[in-house]
C-alpha positions as YAML, in Angstrom:
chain: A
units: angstrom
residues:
- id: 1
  name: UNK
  ca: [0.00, 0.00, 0.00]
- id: 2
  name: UNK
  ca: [1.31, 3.59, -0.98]
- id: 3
  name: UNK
  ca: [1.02, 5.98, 1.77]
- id: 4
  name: UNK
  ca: [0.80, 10.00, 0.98]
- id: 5
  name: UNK
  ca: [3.05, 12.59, 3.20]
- id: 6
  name: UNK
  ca: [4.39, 15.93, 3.23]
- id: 7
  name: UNK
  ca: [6.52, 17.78, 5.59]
- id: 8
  name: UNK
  ca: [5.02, 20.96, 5.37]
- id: 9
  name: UNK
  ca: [2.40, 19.29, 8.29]
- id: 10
  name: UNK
  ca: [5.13, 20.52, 10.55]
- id: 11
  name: UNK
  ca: [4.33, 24.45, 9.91]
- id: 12
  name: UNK
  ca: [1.72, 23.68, 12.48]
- id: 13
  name: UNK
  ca: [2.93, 23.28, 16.27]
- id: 14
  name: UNK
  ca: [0.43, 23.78, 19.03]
- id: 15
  name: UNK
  ca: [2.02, 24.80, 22.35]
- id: 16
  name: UNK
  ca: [-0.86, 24.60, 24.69]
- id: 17
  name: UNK
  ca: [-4.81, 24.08, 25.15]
- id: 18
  name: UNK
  ca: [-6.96, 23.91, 27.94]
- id: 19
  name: UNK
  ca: [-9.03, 20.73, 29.66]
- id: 20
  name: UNK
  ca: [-10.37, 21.13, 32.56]
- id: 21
  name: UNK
  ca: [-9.00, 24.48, 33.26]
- id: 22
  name: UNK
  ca: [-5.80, 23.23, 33.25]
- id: 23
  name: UNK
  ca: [-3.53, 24.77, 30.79]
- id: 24
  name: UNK
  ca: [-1.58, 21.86, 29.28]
- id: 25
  name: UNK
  ca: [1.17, 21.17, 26.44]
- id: 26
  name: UNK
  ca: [-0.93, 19.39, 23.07]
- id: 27
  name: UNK
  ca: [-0.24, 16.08, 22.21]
- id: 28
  name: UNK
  ca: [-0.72, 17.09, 19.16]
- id: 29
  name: UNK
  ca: [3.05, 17.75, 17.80]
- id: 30
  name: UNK
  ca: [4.74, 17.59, 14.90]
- id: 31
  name: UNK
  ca: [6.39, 14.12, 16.52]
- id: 32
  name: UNK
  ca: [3.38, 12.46, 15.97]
- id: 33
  name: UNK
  ca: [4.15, 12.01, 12.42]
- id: 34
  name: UNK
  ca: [7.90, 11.53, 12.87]
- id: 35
  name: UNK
  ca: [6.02, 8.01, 14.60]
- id: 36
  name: UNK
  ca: [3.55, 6.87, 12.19]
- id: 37
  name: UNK
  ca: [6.43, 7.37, 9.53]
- id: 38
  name: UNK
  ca: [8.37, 5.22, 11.55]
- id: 39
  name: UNK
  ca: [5.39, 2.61, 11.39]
- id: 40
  name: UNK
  ca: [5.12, 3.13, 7.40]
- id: 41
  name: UNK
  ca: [8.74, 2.83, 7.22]
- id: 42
  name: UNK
  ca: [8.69, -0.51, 9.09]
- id: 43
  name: UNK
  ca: [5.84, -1.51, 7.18]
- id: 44
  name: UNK
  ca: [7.64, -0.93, 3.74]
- id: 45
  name: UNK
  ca: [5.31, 1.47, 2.10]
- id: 46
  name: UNK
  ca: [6.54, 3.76, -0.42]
- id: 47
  name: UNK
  ca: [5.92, 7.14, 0.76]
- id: 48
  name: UNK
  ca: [4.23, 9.54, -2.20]
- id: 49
  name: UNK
  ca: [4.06, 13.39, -2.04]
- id: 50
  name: UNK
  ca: [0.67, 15.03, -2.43]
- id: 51
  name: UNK
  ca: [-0.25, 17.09, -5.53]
- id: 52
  name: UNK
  ca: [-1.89, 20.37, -4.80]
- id: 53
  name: UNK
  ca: [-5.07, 20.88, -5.73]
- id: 54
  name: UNK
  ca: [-6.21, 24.05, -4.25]
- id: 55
  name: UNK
  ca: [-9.58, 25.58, -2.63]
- id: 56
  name: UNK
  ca: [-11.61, 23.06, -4.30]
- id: 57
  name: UNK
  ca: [-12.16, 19.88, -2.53]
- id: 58
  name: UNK
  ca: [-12.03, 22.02, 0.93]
- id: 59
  name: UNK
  ca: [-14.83, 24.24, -0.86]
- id: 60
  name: UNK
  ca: [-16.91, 21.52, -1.05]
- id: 61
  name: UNK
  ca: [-17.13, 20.61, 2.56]
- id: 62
  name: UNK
  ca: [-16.53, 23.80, 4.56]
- id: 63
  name: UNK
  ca: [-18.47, 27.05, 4.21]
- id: 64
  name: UNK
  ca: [-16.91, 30.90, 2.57]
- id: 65
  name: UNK
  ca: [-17.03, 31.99, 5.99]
- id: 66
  name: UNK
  ca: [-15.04, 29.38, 7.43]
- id: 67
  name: UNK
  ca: [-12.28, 28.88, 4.91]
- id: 68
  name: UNK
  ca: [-12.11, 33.45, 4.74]
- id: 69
  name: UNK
  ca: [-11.27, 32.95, 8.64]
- id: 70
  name: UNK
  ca: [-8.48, 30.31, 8.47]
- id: 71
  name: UNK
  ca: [-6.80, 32.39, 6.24]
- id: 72
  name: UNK
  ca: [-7.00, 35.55, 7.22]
- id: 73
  name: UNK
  ca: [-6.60, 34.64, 11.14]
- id: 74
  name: UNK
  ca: [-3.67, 35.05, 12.24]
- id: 75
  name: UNK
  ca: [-2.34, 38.33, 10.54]
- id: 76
  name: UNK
  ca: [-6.17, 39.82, 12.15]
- id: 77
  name: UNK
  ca: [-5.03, 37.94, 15.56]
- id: 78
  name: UNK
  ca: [-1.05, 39.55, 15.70]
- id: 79
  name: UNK
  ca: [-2.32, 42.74, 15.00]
- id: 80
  name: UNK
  ca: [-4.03, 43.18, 17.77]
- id: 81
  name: UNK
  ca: [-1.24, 44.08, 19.89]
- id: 82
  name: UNK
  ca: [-2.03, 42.61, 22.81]
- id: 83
  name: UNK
  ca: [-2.50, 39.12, 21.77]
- id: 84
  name: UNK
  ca: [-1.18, 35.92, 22.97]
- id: 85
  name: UNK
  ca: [0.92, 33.17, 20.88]
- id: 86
  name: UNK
  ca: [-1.56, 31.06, 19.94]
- id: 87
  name: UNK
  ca: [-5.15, 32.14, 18.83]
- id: 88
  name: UNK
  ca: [-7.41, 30.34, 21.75]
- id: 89
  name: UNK
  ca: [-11.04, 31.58, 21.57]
- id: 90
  name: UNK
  ca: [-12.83, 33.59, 25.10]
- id: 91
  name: UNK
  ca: [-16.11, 33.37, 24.05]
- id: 92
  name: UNK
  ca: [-18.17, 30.76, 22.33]
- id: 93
  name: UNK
  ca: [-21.88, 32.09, 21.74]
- id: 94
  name: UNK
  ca: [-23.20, 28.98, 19.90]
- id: 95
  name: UNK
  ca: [-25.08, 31.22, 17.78]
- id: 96
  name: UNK
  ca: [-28.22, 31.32, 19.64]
- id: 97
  name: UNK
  ca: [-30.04, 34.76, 18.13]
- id: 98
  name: UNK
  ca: [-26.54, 35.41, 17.07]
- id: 99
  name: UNK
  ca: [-25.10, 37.92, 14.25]
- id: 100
  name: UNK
  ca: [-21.80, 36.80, 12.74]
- id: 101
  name: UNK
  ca: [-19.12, 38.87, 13.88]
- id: 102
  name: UNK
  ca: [-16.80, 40.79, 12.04]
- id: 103
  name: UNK
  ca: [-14.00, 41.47, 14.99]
- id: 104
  name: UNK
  ca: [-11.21, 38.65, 14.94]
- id: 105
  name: UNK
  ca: [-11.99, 37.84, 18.67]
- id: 106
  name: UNK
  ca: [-15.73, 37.28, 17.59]
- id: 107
  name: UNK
  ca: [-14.98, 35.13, 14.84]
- id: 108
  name: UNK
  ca: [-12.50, 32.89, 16.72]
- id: 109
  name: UNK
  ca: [-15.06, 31.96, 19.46]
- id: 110
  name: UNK
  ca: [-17.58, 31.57, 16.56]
- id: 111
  name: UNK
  ca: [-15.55, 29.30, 14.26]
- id: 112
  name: UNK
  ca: [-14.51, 26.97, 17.31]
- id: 113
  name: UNK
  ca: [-16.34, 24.33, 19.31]
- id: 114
  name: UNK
  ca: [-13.80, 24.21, 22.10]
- id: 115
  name: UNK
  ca: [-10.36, 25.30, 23.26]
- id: 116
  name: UNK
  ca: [-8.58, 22.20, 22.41]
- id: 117
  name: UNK
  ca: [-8.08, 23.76, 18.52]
- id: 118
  name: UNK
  ca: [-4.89, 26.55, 18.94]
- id: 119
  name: UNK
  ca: [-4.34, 28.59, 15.84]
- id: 120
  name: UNK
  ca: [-0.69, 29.37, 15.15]
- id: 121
  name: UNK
  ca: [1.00, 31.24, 12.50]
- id: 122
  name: UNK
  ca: [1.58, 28.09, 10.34]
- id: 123
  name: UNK
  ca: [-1.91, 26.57, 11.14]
- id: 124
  name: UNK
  ca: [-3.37, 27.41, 7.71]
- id: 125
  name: UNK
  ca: [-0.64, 26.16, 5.60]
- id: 126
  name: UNK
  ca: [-0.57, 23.07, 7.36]
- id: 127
  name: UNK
  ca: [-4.35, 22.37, 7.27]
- id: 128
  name: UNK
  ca: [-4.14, 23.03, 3.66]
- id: 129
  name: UNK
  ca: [-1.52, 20.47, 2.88]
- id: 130
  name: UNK
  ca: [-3.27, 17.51, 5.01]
- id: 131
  name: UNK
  ca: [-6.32, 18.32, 2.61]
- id: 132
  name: UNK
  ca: [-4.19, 17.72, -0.35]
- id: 133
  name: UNK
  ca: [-2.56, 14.79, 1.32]
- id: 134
  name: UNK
  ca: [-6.33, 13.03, 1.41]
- id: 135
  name: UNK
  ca: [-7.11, 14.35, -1.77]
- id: 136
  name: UNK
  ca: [-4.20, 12.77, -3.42]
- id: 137
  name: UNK
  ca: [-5.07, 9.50, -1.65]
- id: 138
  name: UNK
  ca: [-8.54, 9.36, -2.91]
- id: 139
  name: UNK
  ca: [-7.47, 10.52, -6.50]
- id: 140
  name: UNK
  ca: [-5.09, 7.52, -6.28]
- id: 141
  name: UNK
  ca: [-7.89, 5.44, -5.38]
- id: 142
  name: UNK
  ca: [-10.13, 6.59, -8.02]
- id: 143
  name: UNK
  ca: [-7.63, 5.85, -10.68]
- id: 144
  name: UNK
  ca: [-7.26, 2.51, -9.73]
- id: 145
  name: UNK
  ca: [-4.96, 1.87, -6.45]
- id: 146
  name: UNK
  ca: [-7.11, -0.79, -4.49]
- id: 147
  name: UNK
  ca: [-6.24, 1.39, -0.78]
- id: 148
  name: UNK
  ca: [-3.89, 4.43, -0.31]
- id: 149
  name: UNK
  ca: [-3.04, 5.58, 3.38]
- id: 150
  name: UNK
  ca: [-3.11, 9.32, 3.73]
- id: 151
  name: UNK
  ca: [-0.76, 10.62, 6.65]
- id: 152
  name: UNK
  ca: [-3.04, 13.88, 7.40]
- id: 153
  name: UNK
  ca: [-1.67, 16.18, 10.19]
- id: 154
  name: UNK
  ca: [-3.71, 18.07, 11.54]
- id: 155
  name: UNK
  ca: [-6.22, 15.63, 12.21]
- id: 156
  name: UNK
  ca: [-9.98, 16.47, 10.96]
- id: 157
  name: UNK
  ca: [-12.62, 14.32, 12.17]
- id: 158
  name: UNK
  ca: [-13.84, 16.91, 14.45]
- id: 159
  name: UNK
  ca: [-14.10, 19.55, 12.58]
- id: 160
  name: UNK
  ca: [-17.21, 20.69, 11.25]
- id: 161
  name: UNK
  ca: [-18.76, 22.56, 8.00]
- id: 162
  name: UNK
  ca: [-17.05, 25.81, 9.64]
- id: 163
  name: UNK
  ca: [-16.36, 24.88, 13.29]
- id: 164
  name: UNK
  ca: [-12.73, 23.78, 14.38]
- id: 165
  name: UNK
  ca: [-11.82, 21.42, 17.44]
- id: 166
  name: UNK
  ca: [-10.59, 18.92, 19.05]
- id: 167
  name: UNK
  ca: [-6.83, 19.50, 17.51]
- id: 168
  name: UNK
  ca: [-8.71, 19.69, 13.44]
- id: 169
  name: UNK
  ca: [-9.18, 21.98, 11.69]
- id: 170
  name: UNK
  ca: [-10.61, 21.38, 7.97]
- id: 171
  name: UNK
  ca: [-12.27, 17.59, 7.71]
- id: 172
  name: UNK
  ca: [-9.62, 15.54, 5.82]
- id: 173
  name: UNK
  ca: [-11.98, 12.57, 6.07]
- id: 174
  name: UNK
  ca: [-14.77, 14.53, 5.03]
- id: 175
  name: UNK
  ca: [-13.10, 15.82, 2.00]
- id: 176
  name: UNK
  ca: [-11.78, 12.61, 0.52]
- id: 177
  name: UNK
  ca: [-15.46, 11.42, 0.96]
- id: 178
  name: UNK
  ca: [-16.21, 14.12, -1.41]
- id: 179
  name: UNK
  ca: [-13.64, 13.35, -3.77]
- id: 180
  name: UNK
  ca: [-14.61, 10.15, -4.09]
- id: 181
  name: UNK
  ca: [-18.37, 11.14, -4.94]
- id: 182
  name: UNK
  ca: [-17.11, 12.48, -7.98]
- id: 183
  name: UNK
  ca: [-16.99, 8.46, -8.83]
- id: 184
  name: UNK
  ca: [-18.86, 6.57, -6.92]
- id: 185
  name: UNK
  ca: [-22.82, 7.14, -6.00]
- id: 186
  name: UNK
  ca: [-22.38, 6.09, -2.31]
- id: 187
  name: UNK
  ca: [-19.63, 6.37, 0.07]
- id: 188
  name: UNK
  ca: [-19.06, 5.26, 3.37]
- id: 189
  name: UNK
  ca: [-16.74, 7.18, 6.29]
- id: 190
  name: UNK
  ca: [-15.91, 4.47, 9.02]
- id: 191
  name: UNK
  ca: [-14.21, 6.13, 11.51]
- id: 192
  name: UNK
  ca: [-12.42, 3.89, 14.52]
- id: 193
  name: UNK
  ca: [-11.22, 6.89, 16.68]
- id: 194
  name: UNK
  ca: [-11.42, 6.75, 19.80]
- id: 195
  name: UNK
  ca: [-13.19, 9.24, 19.77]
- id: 196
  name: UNK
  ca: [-16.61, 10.43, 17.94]
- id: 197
  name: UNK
  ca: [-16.35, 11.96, 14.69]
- id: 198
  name: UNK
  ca: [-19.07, 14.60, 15.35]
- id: 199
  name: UNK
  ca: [-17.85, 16.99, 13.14]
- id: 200
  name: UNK
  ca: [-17.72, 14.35, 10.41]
- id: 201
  name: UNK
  ca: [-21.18, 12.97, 11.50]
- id: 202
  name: UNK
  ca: [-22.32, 17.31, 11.58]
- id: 203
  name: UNK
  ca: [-21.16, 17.72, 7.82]
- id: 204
  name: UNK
  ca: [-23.20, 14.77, 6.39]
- id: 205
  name: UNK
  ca: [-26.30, 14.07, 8.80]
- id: 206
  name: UNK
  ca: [-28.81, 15.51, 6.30]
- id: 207
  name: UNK
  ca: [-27.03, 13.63, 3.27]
- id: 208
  name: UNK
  ca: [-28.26, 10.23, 1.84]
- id: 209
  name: UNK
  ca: [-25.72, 9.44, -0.11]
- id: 210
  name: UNK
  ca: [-22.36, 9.42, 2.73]
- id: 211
  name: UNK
  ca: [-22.91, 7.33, 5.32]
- id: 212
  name: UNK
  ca: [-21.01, 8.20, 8.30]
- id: 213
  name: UNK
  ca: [-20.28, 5.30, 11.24]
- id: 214
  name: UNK
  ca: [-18.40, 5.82, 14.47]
- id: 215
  name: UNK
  ca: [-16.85, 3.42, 16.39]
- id: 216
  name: UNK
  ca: [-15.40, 5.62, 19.52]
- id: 217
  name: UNK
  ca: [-15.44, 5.21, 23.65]
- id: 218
  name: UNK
  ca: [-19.04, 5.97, 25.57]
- id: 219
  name: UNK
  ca: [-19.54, 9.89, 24.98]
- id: 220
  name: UNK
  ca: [-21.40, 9.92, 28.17]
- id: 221
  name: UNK
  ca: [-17.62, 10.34, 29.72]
- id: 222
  name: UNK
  ca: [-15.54, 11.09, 26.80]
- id: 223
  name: UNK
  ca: [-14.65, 13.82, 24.28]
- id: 224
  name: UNK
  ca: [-17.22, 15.19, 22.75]
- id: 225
  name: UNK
  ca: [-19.32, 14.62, 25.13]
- id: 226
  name: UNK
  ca: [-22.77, 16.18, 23.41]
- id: 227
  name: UNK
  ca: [-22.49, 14.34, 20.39]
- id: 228
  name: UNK
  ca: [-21.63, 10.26, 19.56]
- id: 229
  name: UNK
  ca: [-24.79, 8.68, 21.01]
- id: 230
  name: UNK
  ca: [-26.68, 5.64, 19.20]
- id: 231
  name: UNK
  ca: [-29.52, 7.28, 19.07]
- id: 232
  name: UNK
  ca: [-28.04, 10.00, 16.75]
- id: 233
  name: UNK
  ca: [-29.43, 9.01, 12.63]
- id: 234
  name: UNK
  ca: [-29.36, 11.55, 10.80]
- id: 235
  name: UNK
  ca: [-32.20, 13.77, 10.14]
- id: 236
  name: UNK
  ca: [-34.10, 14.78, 6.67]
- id: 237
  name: UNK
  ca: [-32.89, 13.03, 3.38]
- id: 238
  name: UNK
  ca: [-29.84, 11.83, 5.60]
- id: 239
  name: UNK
  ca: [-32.04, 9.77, 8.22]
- id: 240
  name: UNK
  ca: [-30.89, 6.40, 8.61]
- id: 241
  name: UNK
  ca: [-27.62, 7.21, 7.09]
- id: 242
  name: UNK
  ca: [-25.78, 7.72, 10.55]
- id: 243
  name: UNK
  ca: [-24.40, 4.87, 13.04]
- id: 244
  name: UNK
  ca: [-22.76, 5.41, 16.40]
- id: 245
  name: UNK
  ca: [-21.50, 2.84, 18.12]
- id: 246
  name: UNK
  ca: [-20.55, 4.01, 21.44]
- id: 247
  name: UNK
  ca: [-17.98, 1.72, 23.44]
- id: 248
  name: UNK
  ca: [-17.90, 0.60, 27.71]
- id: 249
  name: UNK
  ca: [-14.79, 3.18, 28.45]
- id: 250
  name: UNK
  ca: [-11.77, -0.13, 28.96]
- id: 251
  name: UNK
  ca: [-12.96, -1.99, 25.71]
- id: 252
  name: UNK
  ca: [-11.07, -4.74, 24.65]
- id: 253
  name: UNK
  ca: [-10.19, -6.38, 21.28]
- id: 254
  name: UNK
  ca: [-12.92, -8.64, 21.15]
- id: 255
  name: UNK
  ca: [-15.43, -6.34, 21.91]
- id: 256
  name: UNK
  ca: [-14.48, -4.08, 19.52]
- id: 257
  name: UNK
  ca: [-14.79, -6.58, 17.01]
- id: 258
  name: UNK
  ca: [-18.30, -6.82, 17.91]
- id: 259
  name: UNK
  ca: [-18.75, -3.55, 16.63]
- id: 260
  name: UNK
  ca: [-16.39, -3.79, 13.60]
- id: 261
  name: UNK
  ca: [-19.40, -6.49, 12.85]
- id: 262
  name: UNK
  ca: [-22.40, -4.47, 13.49]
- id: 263
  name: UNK
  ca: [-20.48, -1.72, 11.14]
- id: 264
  name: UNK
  ca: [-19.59, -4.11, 8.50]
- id: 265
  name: UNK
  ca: [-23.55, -5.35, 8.44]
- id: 266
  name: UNK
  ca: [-24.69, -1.82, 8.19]
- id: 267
  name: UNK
  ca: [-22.48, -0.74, 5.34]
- id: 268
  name: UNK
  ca: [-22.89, -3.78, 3.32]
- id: 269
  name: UNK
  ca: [-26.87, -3.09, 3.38]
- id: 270
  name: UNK
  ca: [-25.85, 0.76, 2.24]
- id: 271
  name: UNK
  ca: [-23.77, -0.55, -0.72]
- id: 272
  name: UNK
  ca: [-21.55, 1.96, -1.37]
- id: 273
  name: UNK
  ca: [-18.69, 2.43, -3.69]
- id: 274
  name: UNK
  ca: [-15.66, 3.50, -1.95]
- id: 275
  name: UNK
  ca: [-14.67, 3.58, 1.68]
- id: 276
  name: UNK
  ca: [-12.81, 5.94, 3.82]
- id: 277
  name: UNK
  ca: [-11.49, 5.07, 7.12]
- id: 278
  name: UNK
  ca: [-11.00, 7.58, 9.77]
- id: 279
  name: UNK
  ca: [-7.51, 6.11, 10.97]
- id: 280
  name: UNK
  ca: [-7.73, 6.93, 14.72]
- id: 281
  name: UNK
  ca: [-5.07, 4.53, 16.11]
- id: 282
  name: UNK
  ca: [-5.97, 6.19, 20.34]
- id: 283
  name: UNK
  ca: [-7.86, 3.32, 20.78]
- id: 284
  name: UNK
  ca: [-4.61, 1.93, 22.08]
- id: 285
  name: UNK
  ca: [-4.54, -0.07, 25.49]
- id: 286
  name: UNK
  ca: [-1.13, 2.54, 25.80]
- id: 287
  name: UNK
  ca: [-2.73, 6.07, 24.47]
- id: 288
  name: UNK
  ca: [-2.46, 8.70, 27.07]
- id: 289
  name: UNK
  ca: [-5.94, 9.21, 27.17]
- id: 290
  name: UNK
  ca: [-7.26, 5.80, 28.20]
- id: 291
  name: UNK
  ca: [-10.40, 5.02, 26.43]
- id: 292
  name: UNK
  ca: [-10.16, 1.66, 24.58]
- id: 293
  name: UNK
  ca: [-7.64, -1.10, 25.10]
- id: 294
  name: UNK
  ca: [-7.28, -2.43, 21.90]
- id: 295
  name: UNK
  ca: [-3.83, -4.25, 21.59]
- id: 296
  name: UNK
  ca: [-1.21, -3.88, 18.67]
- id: 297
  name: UNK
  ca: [-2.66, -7.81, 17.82]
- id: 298
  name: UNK
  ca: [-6.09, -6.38, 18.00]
- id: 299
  name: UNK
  ca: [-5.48, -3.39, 15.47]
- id: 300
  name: UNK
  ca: [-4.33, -6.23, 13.11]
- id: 301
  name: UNK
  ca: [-7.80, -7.40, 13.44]
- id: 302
  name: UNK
  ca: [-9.23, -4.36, 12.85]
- id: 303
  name: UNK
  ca: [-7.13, -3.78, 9.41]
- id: 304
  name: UNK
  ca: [-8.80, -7.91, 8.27]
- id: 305
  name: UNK
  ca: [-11.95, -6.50, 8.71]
- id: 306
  name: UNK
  ca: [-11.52, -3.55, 7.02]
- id: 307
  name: UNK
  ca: [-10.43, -5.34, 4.04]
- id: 308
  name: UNK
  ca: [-12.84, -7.80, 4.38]
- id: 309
  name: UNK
  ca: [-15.69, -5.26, 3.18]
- id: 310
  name: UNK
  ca: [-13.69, -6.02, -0.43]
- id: 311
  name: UNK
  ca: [-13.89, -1.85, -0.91]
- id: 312
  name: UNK
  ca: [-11.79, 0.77, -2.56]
- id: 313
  name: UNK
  ca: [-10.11, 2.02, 0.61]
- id: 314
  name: UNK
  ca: [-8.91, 5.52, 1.70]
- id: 315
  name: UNK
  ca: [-7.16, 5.29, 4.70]
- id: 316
  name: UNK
  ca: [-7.15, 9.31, 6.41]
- id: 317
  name: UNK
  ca: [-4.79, 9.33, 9.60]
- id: 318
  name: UNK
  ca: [-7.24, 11.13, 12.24]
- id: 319
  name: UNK
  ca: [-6.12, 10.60, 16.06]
- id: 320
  name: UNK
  ca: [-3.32, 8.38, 17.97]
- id: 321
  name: UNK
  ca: [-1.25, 10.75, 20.34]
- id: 322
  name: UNK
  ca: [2.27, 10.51, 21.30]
- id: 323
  name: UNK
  ca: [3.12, 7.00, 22.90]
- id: 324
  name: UNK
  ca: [6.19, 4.67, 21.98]
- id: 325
  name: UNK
  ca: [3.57, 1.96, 20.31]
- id: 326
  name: UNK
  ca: [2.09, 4.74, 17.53]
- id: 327
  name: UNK
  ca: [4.19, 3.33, 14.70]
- id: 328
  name: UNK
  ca: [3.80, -0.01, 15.47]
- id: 329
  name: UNK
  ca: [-0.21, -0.07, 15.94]
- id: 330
  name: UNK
  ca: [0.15, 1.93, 12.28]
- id: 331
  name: UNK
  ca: [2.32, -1.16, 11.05]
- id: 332
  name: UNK
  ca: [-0.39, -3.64, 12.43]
- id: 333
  name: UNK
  ca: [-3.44, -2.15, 11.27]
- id: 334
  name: UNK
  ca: [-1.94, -1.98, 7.60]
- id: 335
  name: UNK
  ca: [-0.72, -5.76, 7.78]
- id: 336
  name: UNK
  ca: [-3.70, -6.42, 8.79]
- id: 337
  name: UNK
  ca: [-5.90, -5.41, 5.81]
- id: 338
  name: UNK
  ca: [-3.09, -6.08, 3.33]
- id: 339
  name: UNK
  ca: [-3.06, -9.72, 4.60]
- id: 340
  name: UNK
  ca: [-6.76, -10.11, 4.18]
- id: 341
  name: UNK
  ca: [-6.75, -8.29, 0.97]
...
C-alpha cells in the first residue's frame, strides 16, 4: 500500500490548550508524524508526495465563511497588539439569536467548538496540505490503487462545516469522501477513533448518499461529550444514514470486534462504492488518554476486517497521540488489511 506525506504538516505546532481548566502542552506535535512514519517505514510502504489541488475539494465541505477565517486569522489575531501566541477563543456564543461577527476575537469563538483547537501562525498552511494529502489518496484510489493511506496532520474528524476542534481543523476525512463522490454514487466514512467523529457525522447528517459510522469510547464520559450517542441518525434526506457505536470506556479487542461487525452489516446493506477510514489509532490499550484497550494484535484485526468489506479504501490518519507503540499499531493495522486483501 502507498502511503501519501508531506513535511510541510510541521508548519503547524500547538504549544498549549486547555481541559479542565488546566492549561496543558498538546499532544498534538509535529512528533506524531515523525512516529507513524516510523510505522510506514517498518511496514515498507513507499511514501508519495501530495499534488496540490487548491480551494476546491475544501470548498466543497466547509463554508466561505469558514475557509475566509483560516486564512486571514492570524495576521487579524497579531495585530491586535495585545494578543497571545496562539489564537485560543474567550467566548463561544453557539449562535443562539446570534449575528456573525466581524471582529477577529468574535470570529475565533464563533468558528470553534472548544479550546482544544490553537491557531498558530503556520496553522493554515498546514491544514491546507493535510487536505491535499487526502485528496491525493482518494485521486489515487479513483484511478485505480485498491487502498492508499493518507498521513493527514492536523487531524480532521472533528471539525465541522465551519467549526474547528478537538486539535482539526478542515475535515480531511470529510473531503476525501467528497472526492470520491465524484466516482462513486455512495460512500461510506468508518471512523475507529477513539473518539466520535461529530464533526464528520455534523457535515453529512442531512445527506443520503455518505454514510457516516463511528466506532469511539461511551460519549457519556468522553470527548465530545454532546455528540456520539446511538440514538443519533441523521435527520431529513440523511435519516438512517448515521451509526454510532458508542464503546464501555476499557474496551477490549474482542469487543471491539463486535462492533467492527455491526459496522460491516450496516455498510454492506448501504452498498456503497468507496470507503474511507478515519484512521484513529488512540484506541490503544497505551494512548495517554485511556479510552479503549485495543492491543497492537487487535489493530491487526481491525485492518482484516476492514479489508474484508472487499472496498476501494482511503485510509485518512485522524487521532493516535504521542506513545512509543504509535508506529507499530500503524504497522499492524496496515498488515492487517493487506493480509486479508
Amino acid at each position: 500500500m502507498k502511503a501519501v506525506h508531506t513535511e510541510l504538516h510541521r508548519s503547524h505546532d500547538p504549544q498549549f490548550f486547555l481541559v479542565r481548566g488546566v492549561v496543558k502542552r498538546t499532544t498534538e506535535q509535529p512528533e506524531r508524524a515523525d512516529r507513524l512514519l516510523k510505522g510506514l517505514k517498518d511496514g515498507k510502504h513507499r511514501l508519495v508526495e501530495p499534488t496540490t489541488f487548491g480551494q476546491g475539494p475544501r470548498a466543497r465541505i466547509h463554508s466561505p465563511e469558514y475557509l475566509s477565517f483560516l486564512s486571514e486569522a492570524w495576521d487579524a489575531w497579531t495585530a491586535l497588539g495585545d494578543s497571545g501566541p496562539e489564537m485560543i477563543g474567550n467566548i463561544h456564543p453557539v449562535r443562539h439569536a446570534a449575528t456573525y461577527p466581524t471582529h477577529i476575537v468574535g470570529k475565533l469563538g464563533w468558528h470553534t467548538a472548544d479550546t482544544a483547537a490553537p491557531i498558530g501562525p503556520g496553522t493554515w498552511a498546514a491544514a491546507c496540505a493535510a487536505t491535499d494529502v487526502a485528496v491525493t489518496a482518494a485521486q489515487m484510489v479513483m484511478d485505480g490503487e485498491d487502498a492508499v493511506y493518507a498521513l493527514c496532520r492536523p487531524p480532521g474528524h472533528h471539525a465541522y462545516r465551519d467549526m474547528a476542534g478537538g486539535f482539526c481543523f478542515l475535515n480531511n476525512s470529510a473531503i476525501a469522501a467528497a472526492h470520491l463522490r465524484q466516482k462513486h454514487e455512495r460512500v461510506v466514512i468508518l471512523d475507529v477513533d477513539v473518539h466520535h467523529g461529530n464533526g464528520t457525522q455534523g457535515i453529512f447528517y442531512a445527506r443520503p448518499d455518505v454514510y457516516t459510522v463511528s466506532i469511539h469510547a461511551d460519549p457519556i464520559a468522553y470527548y465530545p461529550y454532546v455528540w456520539g450517542y446511538a440514538h443519533e441518525r441523521g435527520e431529513g434526506p440523511g435519516l438512517g444514514t448515521n451509526l454510532n457505536i458508542p464503546l464501555p470506556i476499557g474496551t477490549g479487542d474482542d469487543g471491539y470486534m463486535q462492533a467492527m461487525e455491526l459496522a460491516r452489516k450496516a455498510i454492506e446493506s448501504f452498498a456503497p462504492g468507496a470507503l474511507v477510514i478515519a484512521l484513529g489509532l488512540d484506541a490503544s490499550e497505551h494512548d495517554p488518554l485511556k479510552g479503549l484497550s485495543v492491543t497492537t494484535p487487535g489493530f491487526r484485526r481491525i485492518g482484516q476486517a476492514i479489508a474484508r468489506m472487499g472496498l476501494p479504501t482511503v485510509f485518512v490518519q485522524e487521532g493516535g497521540y504521542l506513545s512509543d507503540i504509535l508506529g507499530a499499531n500503524l504497522t499492524s493495522v496496515l498488515a492487517g488489511f493487506e493480509e486479508a486483501r
